[in-house]
N, C-alpha and C positions, 0 to 999 in steps of 0.2 A: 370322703372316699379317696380312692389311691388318685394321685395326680396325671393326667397323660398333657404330654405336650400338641399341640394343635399343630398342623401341617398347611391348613388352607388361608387362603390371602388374607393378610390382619389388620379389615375396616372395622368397625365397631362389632358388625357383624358376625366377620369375621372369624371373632376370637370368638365368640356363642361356638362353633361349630369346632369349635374343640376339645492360719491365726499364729500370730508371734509372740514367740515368748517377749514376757515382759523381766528386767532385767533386775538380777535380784529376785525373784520370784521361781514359783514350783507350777508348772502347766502338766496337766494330765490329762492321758488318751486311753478312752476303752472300747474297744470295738462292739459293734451292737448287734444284734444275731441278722445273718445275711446282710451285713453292708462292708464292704470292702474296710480293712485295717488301714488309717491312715499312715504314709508312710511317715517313719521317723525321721527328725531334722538332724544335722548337727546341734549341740547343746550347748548353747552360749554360758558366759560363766554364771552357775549357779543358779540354773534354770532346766527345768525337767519340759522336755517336747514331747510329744505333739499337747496343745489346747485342745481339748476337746469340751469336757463335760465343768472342769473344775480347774483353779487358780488359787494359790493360796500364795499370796505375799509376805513379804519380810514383818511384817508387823501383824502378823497372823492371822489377815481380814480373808475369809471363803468367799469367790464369786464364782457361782453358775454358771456357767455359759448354756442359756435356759434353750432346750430345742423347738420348743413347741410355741406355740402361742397364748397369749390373756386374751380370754375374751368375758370376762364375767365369771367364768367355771370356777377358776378356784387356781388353775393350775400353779399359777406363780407360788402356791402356797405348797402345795400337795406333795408336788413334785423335790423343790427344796429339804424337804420332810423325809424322802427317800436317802437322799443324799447324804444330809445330818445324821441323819439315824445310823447310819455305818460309818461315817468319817470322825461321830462323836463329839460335834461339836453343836451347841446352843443355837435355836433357829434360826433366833435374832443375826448371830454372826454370819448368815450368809448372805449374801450380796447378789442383786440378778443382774443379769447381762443379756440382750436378746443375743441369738445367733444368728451368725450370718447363714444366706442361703447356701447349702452344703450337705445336699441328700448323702453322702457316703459318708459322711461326722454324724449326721444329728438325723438322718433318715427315721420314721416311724417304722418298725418292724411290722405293725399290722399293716398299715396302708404304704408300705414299700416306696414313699417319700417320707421329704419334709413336710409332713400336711397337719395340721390340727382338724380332727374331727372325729365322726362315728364313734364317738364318748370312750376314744381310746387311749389317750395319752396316759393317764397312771397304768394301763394295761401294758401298752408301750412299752413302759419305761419302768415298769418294778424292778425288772434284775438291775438291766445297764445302771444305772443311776444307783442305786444300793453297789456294786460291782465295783465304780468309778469310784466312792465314798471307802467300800472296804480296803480297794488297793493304795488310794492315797493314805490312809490309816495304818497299813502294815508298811507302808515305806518309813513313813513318821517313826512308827514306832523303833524300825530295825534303824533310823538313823539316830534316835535319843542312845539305841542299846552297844551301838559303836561310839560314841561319843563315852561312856561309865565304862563298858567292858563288860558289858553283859550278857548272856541271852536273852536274845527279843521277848522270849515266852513268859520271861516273867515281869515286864512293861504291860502298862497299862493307859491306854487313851479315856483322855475324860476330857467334857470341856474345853476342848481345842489345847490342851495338854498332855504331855508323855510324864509321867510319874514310873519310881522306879520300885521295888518289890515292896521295901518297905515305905514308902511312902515319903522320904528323907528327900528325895529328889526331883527335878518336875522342871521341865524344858516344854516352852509355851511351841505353838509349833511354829510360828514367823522364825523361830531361833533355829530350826530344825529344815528349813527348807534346803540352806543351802549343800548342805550335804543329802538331804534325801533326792534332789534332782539329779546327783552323779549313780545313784544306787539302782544295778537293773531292775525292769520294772517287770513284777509277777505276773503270769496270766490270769484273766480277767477270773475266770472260772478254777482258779487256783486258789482263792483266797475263799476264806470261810465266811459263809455269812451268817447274821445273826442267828441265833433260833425265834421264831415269832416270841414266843415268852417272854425274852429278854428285852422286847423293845421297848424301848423309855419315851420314844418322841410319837410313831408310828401308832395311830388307834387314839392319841388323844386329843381332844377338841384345840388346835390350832388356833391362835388369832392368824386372821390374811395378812402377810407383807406387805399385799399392795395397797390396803385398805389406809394408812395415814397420808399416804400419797395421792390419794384420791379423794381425800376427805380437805385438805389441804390446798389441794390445787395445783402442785408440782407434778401431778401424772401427765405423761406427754404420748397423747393421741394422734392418730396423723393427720388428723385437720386441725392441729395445734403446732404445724411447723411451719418455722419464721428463717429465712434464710435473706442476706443479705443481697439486696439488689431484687428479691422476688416478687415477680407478678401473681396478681391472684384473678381466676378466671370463673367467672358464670358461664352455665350452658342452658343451651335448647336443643331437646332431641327430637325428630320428627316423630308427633302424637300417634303418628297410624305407623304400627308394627311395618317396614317395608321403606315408609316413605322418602322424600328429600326433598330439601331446602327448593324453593322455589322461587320468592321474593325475598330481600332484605333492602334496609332506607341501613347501608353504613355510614353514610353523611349524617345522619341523625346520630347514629350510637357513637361515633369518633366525635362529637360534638360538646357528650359530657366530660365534663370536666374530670380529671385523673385517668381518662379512657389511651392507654396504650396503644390496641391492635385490636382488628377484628378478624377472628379463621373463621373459614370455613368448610365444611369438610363433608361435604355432599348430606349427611344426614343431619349433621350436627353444626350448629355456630356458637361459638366459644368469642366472650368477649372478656380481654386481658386487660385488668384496671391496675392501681397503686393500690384499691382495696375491696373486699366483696358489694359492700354500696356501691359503689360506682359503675361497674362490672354490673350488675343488678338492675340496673336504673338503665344503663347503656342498653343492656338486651332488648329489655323493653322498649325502647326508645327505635330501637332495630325495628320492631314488628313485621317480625319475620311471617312467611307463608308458605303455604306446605303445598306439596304435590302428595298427595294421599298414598300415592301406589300401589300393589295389585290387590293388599288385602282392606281397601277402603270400606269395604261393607260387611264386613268380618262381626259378628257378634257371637256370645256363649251359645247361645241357642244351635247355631253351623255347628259348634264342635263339640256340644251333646250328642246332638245328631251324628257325627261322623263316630264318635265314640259308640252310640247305642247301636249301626249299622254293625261296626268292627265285631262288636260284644255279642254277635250270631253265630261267629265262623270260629274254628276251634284256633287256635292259639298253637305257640310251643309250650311243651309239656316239661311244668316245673318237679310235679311229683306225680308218678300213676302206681297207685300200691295195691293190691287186690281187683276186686270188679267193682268199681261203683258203681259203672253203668247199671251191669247187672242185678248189684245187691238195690241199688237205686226202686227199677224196676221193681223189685222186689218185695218192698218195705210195703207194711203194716200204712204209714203214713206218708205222706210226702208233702214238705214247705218248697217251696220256691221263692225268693226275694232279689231286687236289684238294691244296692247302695250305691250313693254317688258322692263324691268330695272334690271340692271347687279348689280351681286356684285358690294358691298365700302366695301372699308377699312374706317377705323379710320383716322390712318396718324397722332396723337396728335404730338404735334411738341417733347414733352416732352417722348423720348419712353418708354416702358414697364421697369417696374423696382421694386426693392422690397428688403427690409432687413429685414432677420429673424436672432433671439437668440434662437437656440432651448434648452432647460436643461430639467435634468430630472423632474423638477418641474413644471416649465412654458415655455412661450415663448410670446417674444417681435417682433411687425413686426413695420416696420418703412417702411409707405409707403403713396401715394394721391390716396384714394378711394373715389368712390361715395357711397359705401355701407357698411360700415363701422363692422355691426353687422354679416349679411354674411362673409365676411371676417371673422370673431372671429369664424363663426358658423364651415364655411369648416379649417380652421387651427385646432382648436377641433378636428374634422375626421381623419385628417392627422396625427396628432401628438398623439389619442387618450387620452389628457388630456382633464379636463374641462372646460367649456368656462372660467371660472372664471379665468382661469390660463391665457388666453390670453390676453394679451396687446396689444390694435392696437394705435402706434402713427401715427395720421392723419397727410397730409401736406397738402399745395398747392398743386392743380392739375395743369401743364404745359397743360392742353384739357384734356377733357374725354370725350367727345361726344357720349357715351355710353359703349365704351371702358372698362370703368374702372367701371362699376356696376358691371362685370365679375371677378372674382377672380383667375383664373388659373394662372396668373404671378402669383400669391402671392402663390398658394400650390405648385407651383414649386419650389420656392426660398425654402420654406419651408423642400421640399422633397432634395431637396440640401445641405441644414442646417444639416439636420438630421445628414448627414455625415461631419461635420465640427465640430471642436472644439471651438465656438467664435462665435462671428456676423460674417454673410458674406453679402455682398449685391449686387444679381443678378442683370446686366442690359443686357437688349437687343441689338443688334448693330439695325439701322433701318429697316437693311434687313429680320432681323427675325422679327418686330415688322408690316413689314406689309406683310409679306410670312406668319405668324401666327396670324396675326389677328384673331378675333371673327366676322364675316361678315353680312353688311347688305345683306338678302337674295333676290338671284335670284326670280322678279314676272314674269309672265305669263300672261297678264290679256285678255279676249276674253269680249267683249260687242257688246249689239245689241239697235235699241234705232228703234222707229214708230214713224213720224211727222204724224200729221193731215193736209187741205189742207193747212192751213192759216200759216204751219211750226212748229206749237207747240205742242213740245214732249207728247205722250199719252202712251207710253211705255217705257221702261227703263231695259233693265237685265246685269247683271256686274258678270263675275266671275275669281275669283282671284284665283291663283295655286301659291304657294310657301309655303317655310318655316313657320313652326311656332317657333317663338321664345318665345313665352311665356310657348309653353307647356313644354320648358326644363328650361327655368327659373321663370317662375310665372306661374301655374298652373292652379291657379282660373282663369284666363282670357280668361280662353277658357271653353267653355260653350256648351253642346250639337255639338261639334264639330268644333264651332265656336273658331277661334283667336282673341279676340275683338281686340286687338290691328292691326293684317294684313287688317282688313275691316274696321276701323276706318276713317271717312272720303269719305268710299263710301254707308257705311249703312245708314250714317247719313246726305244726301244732304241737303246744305243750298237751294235746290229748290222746288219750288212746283210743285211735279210730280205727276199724281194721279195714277198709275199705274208703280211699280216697284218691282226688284227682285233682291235679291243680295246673292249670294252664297262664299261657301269656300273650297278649294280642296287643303288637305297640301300634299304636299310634299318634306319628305327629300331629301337635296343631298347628293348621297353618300360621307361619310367619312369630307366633310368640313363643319366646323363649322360657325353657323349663329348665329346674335348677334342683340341690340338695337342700332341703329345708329340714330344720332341727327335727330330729327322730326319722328322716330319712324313708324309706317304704316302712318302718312300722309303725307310723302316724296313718298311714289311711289301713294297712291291713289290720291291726291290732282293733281299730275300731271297724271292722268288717265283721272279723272275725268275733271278738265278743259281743256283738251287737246280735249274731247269726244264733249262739251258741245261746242266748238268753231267749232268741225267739223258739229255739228247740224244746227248752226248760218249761218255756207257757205250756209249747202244745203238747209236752206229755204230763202238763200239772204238773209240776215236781218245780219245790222250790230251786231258787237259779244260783245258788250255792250249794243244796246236796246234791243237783244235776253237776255242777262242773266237778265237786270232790270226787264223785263217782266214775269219773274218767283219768281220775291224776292219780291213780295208786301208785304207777309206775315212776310219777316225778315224785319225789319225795321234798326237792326244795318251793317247787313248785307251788305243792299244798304247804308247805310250813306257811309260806307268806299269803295265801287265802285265808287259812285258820287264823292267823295271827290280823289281818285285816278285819276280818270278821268280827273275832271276839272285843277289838279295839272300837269296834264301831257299833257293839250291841246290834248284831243283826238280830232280827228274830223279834223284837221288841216293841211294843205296839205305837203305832205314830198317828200324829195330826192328818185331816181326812187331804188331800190332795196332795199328802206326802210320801215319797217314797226311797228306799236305798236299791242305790244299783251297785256293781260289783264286775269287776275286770280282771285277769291275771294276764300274765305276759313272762315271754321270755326272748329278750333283748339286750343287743349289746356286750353279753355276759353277765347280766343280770337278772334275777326273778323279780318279779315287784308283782302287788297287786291292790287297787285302791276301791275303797266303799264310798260311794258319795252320797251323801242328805241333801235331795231336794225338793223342794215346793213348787207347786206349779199354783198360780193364782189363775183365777175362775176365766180373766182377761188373756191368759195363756203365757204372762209373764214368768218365768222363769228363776228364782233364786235358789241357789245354791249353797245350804248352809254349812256344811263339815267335807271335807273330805278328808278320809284316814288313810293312808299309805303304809304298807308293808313292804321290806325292802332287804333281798339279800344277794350283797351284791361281793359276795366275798368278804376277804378282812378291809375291814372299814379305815383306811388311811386316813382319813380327817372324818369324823362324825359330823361334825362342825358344819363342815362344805356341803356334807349329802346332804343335809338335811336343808340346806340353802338350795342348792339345788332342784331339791324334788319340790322344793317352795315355787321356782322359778320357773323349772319346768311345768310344772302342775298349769300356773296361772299362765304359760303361755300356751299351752292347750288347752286349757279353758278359754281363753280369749279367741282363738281360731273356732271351736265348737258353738262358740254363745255369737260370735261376728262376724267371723272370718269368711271375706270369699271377692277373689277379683274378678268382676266380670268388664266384658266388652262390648263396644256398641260400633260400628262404623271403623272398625279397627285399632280403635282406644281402650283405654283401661278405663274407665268410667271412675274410680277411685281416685284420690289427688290427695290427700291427706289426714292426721288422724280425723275430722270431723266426720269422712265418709269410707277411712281405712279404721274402725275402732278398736284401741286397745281397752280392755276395761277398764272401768274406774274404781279408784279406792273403795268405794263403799257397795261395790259389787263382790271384794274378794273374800272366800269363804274361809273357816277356819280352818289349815291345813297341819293335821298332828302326822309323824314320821316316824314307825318303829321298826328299828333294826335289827335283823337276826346277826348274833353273832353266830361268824361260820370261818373258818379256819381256810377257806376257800383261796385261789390267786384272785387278786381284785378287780372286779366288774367295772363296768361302764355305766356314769348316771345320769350323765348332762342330758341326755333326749329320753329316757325312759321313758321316765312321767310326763312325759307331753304328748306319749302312746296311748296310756292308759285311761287317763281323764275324761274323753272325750265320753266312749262308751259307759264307763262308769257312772255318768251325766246320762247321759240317754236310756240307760237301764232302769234308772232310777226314775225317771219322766213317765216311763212306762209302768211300772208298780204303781205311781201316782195317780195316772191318768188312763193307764189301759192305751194308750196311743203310742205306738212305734216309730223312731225317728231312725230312718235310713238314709235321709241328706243331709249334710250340713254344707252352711250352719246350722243349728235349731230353729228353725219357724214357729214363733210364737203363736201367730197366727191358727195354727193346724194346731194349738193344744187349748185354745179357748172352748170353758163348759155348756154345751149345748143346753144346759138347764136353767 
């Protein structure tokens, strides 16, 4: 989601509540739609200004200057592919480069920052990056066509080559920079782009760039930097949401051996060793003690409670279309249901971590952000320099699944630094990375719905009680009291209802902090909503595929990927006795998707899940490749949060402490996941969080066909699906 900078005091707390030409060489700049044109430099000899998106050296190597961030997605690959694909040069040939923090160079046009998320970045960046690629191409070309004496028009780029009509001639383009950096530069929207037809790289199954790198072990994470002289720090954060430091023995932890210094910083003690052993050993060795503070007694049960109180009174009104009250009233039948979805954690495999150089001058943070400029904005705050002084070196993200839009690791490490002489760089043990996570929030949801006699919905009211994460961290997204992001996905039904009502009732929980987590509000609506939409299906009898086809005449992409889910999955077909297919659609991100899942329920209420089939159109498919990794990764991480997933509290703790009792699935839990693709001529969708919308209900639809038992919380309670026979 968009970045907003935080204004209030930056204790750990705190922050919850919130390029030069290279010489010899060709740098180019394209402005990106709404972000300020960077201005142009003087031109050193034989070098094209401003650096924005692309570089291409005397020896004709292409480097990226990548905007967004790696976190698993694909982007480093995708993105690249854009670029190639209009500049004409071979994938291999290009080179990434993170960028520096720099919202008006590399700003995202959907999320009006520097930010990696909301499965935007190929969305992003389709024109700019194809645009950057075209106009570096027609400079190349118009400087091979002055070098012959030719018109441009009849040159030809291939292969990071200008060749000339008849093909007699051929200027690699390292030969061509220095004359194409004196040549003015077109506007962006001036230059022609391909026609899709023509694309040669664009739509074919990519290998990842980053993948030898990672397989290798030369990929550089940010808990994989080494800087000279640097300390490395363990922490302890107070267990109860609120608390602070109350005892520590620092005569015992300065006692181990390599132990530097001990901070401490009212909530948190950070102990700085020569290496994380010692630092480690030293903590302990501290046995530190807590002051509980105000929310000592705090458990999930208080903020069900405050939620099910809130989920009485009406809300701000996300959509009111017709009368539902009325038609409500009205109907032939009437369901009513409550759903509920529990905190997530993150869980990135890569935990929390961050290295800061504080001086009196500047400071340097070495870390994997998704938000790169945030980051720069809260280190500013913190260290009351100005932005200019801060330096953020990007890395690899090990997961960010929203995690890492947040910046409080980073003003921590920072508020640590302060007190150190040198780099130090903070890491988490996993215990604290998911005891202090940023959490997806606790929903509430209460809905009512009116069949007519024939079963078809004539009313509709939905209302959602939880968290708002936008209003602490993006602000504009909440609107007349509205969270667009928490209603996303139930405002906006792929069906045709003629009478509906959709509302929003925030409420905080005391003291724990709530965050963006992968698929964003349409991880818990998407599973509200088709979860609702199949209990419709029951009570008018009507299979829970010709009920939902029967409402999507209107969407037409919508049904292609039902029908096409469908058919891939043999609905209709007769199965083993406590098995059943459930079935999901969605429209998110800029994507349609919809997934069938085969599951079995065992007599003991155990739960497996044998296929899942996904439908998927998400526009023209830039890497086939990716999505379909994707919708792998996505898939199983919603399925891991619907079959495990759920942080609760006791005494103002997070009761979870690591995988043993934060579970990810295990191998021989994962279902077979097939991915088929509507080709569609469409601008390119969004697919990192999709499938980790749809999964959940598609799972629980399917439990239901199996066992006639309806699941409205998750995780899934095994327990509540054991055969009473």
């Amino acid at each position: 989601m968009p970045a907003a900078v935080p204004s209030s005091p930056l204790d750990r707390r705190g922050v919850l509540v919130i390029g030069a030409a290279l010489g010899g060489g060709m740098l180019l700049g394209v402005a990106l739609p709404r972000v300020p044109r960077y201005a142009r430099a003087a031109d050193p000899p034989a070098a094209f200004a401003p650096n924005a998106f692309v570089r291409i050296d005397r020896q004709g190597a292409v480097t990226l200057i990548m905007p967004m961030a790696e976190m698993g997605q694909g982007t480093y690959t995708s993105l690249p592919m854009l670029l190639a694909e209009e500049l004409e040069v071979d994938l291999d040939q290009v080179r990434l480069e993170h960028a520096p923090a720099d919202d008006a160079l590399y700003g995202n046009a959907i999320l009006q920052s520097q930010t990696t998320g909301l499965s935007s970045s190929v969305r992003a960046f389709w024109t700019p990056l194809r645009q950057a690629g075209a106009v570096a191409r027609s400079l190349l070309i118009t400087a091979a066509s002055r070098e012959w004496g030719v018109d441009p028009a009849t040159c030809r780029a291939r292969h990071g080559a200008v060749s000339d009509a008849g093909g007699t001639r051929s200027l690699r383009y390292g030969d061509l920079v220095a004359v194409a950096a004196t040549l003015p530069e077109p506007a962006a929207d001036s230059v022609r782009l391909k026609d899709p037809k023509d694309f040669t790289l664009i739509g074919t199954p990519a290998r990842r760039l980053d993948a030898p790198d990672k397989v290798n072990g030369r990929a550089a994470y940010g808990i994989d930097t080494r800087l000279p002289g640097m300390g490395v720090a363990a922490i302890a954060i107070s267990p109860a949401f609120g608390g602070k430091v109350r005892l520590l023995d620092e005569a015992a932890a300065r006692s181990v051996k390599g132990v530097r210094q001990v901070v401490r910083l009212g909530e948190v003690v950070a102990v700085v060793a020569e290496h994380l052993g010692a630092a480690k050993k030293a903590l302990a060795a501290a046995a530190v003690e807590w002051d509980d503070g105000p929310n000592a007694g705090l458990a999930t049960t208080d903020i069900v409670r405050q939620l099910e109180e809130a989920s009485r009174r009406p809300g701000a009104v996300a959509r009111d279309q017709g009368d539902a009250a009325g038609a409500l009233a009205g109907a032939a039948q009437r369901l009513d249901a409550v759903y509920q979805m529990p905190f997530l954690a993150h869980a990135a495999m890569e935990p929390m971590n961050c290295t800061a150089h504080v001086r009196r001058d500047g400071c340097d943070i070495w870390v994997g952000t998704q938000a790169p400029t945030l980051t720069q904005a809260v280190v500013a705050d913190v260290t009351g320099l100005p932005k200019e002084a801060i330096r953020v070196h990007n890395h690899l993200l090990g997961g960010g699944f929203g995690r890492r839009l947040d910046v409080d690791g980073t003003a921590l490490a920072v508020r640590i630094a302060q007190h150190v002489d040198g780099p130090v760089k903070v890491v988490w043990s996993r215990e604290e990375d998911i005891q202090h996570d940023m959490y997806r929030p606790y929903y509430y949801d209460r809905l009512s719905a009116g069949l007519d006699g024939s079963g078809r919905p004539v009313a509709w009211t939905h209302r959602i009680a939880g968290s708002s994460v936008s209003a602490r961290y993006a602000p504009a997204f909440v609107q007349n009291g509205v969270d667009l992001d928490a209603v996303e996905c139930a405002a906006d039904l792929p069906y045709d209802l003629p009478n509906i009502r959709v509302d929003y009732v925030r409420v905080e929980p005391p003291g724990i902090p709530t965050a963006y987590w992968r698929g964003v509000g349409p991880t818990h609506n998407v599973f509200v909503v088709e979860s609702f939409m199949d209990e419709l299906a029951a009570a008018a009898r009507q299979d829970p595929l010709a009920y939902r086809r029967a409402l999507l005449g209107h969407n037409p992409r919508a049904l292609g990927v039902l029908d096409l889910a469908a058919e891939k999955a043999g609905w209709g077909r007769p199965l083993e006795t406590r098995r059943g297919l459930g079935v999901a659609v969605q429209f998110a991100f800029g994507s349609y998707l919809a997934q069938v899942a085969e599951v079995e329920v065992a007599v003991d209420g155990e739960v497996r899940v044998h296929r899942i089939v996904c439908a998927v159109d998400c526009g023209l498919a830039v890497n086939p490749d990716t999505i379909a990794a994707q919708v792998e990764g996505g898939t199983l991480f919603g399925l891991t949060a619907a079959l495990h997933g759920a942080i609760t509290l006791k005494n103002g703790r997070v009761e979870q402490s690591n995988f043993d009792t934060y579970r990810p699935m295990r191998i021989d839990e994962v279902p077979t996941i097939e991915t088929h693709l509507i080709k569609s001529g469409e601008a390119p969708g969004g697919i990192g969080e999709a499938p980790t919308c749809t999964v959940a209900p598609a799972v629980t639809n399917a439990i239901f066909a199996a066992t006639g038992r309806r699941v409205r919380t998750l995780p899934i309670d095994t327990g509540r699906l054991r055969s009473s026979g």
